[in-house]
C-alpha positions as CSV (number, residue, x, y, z in Angstrom):
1,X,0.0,0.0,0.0
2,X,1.5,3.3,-1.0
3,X,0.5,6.7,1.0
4,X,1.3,10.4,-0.2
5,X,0.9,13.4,2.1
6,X,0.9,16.9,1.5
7,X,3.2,19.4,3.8
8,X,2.5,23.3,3.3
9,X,4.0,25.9,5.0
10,X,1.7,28.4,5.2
11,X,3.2,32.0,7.1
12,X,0.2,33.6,9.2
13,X,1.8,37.2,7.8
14,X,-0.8,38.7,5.5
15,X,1.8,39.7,3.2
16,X,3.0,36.5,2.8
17,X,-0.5,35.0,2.1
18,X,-0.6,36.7,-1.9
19,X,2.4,34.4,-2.6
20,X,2.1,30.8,-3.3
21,X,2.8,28.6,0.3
22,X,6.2,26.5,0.1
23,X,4.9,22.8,-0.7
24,X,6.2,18.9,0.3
25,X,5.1,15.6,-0.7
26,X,5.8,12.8,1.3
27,X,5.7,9.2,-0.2
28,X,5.3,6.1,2.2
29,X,4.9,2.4,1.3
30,X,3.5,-0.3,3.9
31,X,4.9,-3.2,2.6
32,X,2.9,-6.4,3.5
33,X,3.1,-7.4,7.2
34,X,3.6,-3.9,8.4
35,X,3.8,-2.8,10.9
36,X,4.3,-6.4,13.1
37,X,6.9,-8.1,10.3
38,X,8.2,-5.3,8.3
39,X,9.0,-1.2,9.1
40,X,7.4,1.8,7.2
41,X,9.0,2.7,4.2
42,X,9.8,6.3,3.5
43,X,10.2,6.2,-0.4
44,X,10.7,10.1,-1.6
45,X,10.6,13.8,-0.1
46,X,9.8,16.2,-2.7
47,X,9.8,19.7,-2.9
48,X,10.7,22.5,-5.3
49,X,11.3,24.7,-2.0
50,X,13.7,22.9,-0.3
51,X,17.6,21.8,-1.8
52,X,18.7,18.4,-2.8
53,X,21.0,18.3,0.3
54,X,18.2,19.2,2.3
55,X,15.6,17.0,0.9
56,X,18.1,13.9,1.3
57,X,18.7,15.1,5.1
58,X,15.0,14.6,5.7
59,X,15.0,11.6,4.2
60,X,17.9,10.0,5.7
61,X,16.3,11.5,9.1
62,X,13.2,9.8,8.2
63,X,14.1,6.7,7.5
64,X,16.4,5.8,10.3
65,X,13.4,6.8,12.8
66,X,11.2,4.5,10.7
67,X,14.1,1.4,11.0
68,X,13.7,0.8,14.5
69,X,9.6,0.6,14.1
70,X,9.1,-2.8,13.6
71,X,5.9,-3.7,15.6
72,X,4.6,-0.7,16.0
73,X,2.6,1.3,13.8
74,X,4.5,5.1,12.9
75,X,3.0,6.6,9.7
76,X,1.0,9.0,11.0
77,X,4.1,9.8,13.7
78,X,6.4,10.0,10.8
79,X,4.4,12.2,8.3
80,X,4.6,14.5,11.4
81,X,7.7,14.5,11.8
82,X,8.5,15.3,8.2
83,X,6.5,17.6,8.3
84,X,7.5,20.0,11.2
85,X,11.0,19.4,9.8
86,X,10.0,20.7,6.8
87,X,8.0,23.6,8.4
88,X,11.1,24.4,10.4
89,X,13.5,24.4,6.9
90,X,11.1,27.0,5.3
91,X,10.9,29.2,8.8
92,X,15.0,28.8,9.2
93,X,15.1,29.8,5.4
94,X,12.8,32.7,5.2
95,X,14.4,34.3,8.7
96,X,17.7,34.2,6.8
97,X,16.3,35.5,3.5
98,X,14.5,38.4,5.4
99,X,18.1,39.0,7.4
100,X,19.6,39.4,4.2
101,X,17.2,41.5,2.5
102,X,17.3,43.8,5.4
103,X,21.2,44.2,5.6
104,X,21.6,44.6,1.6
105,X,20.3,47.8,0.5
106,X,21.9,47.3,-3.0
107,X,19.8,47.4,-5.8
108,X,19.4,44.4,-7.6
109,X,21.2,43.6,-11.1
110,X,20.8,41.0,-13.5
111,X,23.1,39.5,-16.1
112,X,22.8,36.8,-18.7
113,X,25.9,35.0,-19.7
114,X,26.2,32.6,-22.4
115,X,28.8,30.1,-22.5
116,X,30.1,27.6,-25.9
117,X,30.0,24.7,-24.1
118,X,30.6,22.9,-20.9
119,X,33.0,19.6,-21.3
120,X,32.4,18.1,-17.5
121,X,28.8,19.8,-17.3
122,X,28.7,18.4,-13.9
123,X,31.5,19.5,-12.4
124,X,31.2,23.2,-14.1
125,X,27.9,23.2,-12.8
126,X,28.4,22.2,-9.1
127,X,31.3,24.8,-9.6
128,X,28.8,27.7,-10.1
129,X,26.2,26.8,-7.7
130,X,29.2,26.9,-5.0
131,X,30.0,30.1,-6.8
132,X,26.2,32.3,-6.6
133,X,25.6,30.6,-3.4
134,X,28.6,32.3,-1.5
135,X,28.1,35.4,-3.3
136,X,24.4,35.2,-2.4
137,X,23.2,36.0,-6.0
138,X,20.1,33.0,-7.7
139,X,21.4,31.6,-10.6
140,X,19.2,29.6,-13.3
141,X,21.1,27.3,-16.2
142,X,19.4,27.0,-19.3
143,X,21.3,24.9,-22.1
144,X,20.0,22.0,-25.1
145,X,18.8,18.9,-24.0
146,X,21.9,16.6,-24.1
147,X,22.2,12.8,-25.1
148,X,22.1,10.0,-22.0
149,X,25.6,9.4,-21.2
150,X,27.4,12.8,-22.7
151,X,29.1,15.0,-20.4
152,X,29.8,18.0,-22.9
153,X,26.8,20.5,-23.3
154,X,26.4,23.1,-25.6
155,X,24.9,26.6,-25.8
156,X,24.7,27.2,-22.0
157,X,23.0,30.2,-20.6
158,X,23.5,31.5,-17.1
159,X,21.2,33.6,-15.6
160,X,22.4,35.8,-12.5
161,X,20.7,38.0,-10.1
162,X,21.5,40.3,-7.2
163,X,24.1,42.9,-6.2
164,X,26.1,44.3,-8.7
165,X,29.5,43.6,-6.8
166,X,28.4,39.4,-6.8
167,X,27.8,39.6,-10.2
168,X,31.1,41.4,-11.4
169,X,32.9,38.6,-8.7
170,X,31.4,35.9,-10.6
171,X,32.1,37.5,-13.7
172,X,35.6,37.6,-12.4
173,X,35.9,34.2,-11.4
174,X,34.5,32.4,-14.4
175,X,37.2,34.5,-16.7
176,X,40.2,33.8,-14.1
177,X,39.6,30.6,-12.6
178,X,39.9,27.2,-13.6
179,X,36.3,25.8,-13.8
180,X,36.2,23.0,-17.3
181,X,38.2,20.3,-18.4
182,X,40.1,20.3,-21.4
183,X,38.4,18.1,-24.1
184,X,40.5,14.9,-24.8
C-alpha cells in the first residue's frame, strides 16, 4: 500500500498570504506485514522549495526513525515529523532571506551570460552553484537537452541575479579561474 501526504508551510503574515505557500510531498509504502513483520518505508521527499542536500537530510532522518519501528505502527508519527521538519526548513530559510534582505540595500542587477560549451557539465555546474551561493546572487542554467551518457553540453545560458559587486565577482571568477576540463 503506497500513501502520499501533503506538507504546506503556510506564514500567518498577510503579506506572505498573496504568494504561493512552500509545498512537500511525502511518499510512504506499507509493505505487506507492516507494521508487526516489516518497518514503514519512506520512499521520496519532494519539494521545489527545499535543496537536494536538504531533501536527502530529511529523508535520511526519516528513514532511520522508521528502522527501529518494527511492531509498532508510525506513519502517522512519521508524516509529522517530516512535516514540522520541513516547516522548520522553510521558517529557518525565510528568517535568513528576510536577514539578508534587510542588511543589503543594494539594488538588484541582472546579467545573462552565455557560455560555448561545458566539457564536465557536472562538475562546471556544481562549480557555479558553490559560486552564486557564497556570493548570495540566484542563478538559473538553461542549455540544449543533451544525449544520455554525454558530459559535454552546448549553448549554455546563465542567468544571474543580485548585487552588482556578486555579479562582477562571478564575472571575475569564471574568466580567471579554472572551472572546465580540457576536451581529450
Amino acid at each position: 500500500t503506497n500513501l502520499r501526504g501533503d506538507a504546506t508551510d503556510d506564514d500567518d503574515d498577510d503579506d506572505r498570504r498573496a504568494k504561493a505557500s512552500a509545498q512537500c510531498v511525502i511518499s510512504l509504502k506499507l509493505p505487506s506485514g507492516y507494521p508487526e513483520d516489516a518497518c514503514l518505508d519512506v520512499v521520496s521527499i519532494m519539494s521545489d522549495d527545499l535543496s537536494r542536500e536538504t531533501v536527502a537530510t530529511l529523508l535520511a532522518d526519516a528513514r532511520s526513525r522508521t528502522a527501529s519501528t518494527r511492531g509498532n505502527e508510525c506513519a502517522f508519527e512519521t508524516l509529522t515529523d517530516i512535516t514540522e521538519a520541513f516547516k522548520s526548513h522553510m521558517a529557518t530559510a525565510r528568517a535568513t532571506v528576510e536577514n539578508q534582505a534587510d542588511e543589503e540595500v543594494d539594488e538588484e542587477f541582472h546579467a545573462m551570460i552565455k557560455i560555448d560549451h561545458m566539457n564536465d557539465s557536472k562538475a562546471y555546474l556544481t562549480t557555479l552553484k558553490k559560486w552564486a551561493a557564497a556570493l548570495g546572487l540566484g542563478v538559473r542554467v538553461f542549455h540544449k537537452a543533451q544525449s544520455t551518457g554525454v558530459k559535454r553540453i552546448e549553448g549554455v545560458f546563465v542567468a544571474l541575479w543580485g548585487s552588482n559587486e556578486s555579479i562582477k565577482t562571478f564575472l571575475t571568477r569564471l574568466r580567471t579561474e579554472l572551472v572546465d576540463v580540457d576536451a581529450r
